[in-house]
C-alpha positions, -999 to +999 in steps of 0.1 A: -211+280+340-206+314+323-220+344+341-236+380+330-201+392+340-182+365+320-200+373+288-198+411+290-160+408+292-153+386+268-136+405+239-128+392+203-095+378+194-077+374+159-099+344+156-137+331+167-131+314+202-159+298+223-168+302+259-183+267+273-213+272+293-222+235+299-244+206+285-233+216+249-242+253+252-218+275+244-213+318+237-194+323+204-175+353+204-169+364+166-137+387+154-158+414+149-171+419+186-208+398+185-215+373+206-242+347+198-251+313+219-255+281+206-262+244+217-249+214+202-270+181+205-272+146+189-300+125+175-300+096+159-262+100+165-261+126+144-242+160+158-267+193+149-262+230+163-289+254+167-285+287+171-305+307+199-299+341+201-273+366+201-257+380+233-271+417+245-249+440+262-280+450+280-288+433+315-324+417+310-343+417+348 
């Protein structure tokens, strides 16, 4: 399980790498520094991805 820490020091490499949070949600780290979650799920046996959100640098309390 990722946490706030985990995501704010992920940095971008040559290519885009994923950071597995669990249940098929994952943080996508881009080459160019963003960072945007997104879930992978099945129906009708049929893989889909949805994209939520992207990642703030700002802690949300």
């Amino acid at each position: 399980m990722l946490t706030q820490v985990g995501v704010l020091a992920a940095k971008p490499h040559e290519k885009p790498y994923k950071l597995p949070d669990g249940n098929g949600l994952h943080l996508l780290i881009e080459t160019n520094g963003s960072k945007l979650w997104r879930f992978r799920y099945q129906i009708d046996r049929k893989e889909k991805m949805l994209s939520l959100t992207v990642a703030l640098s700002v802690a949300c309390m």
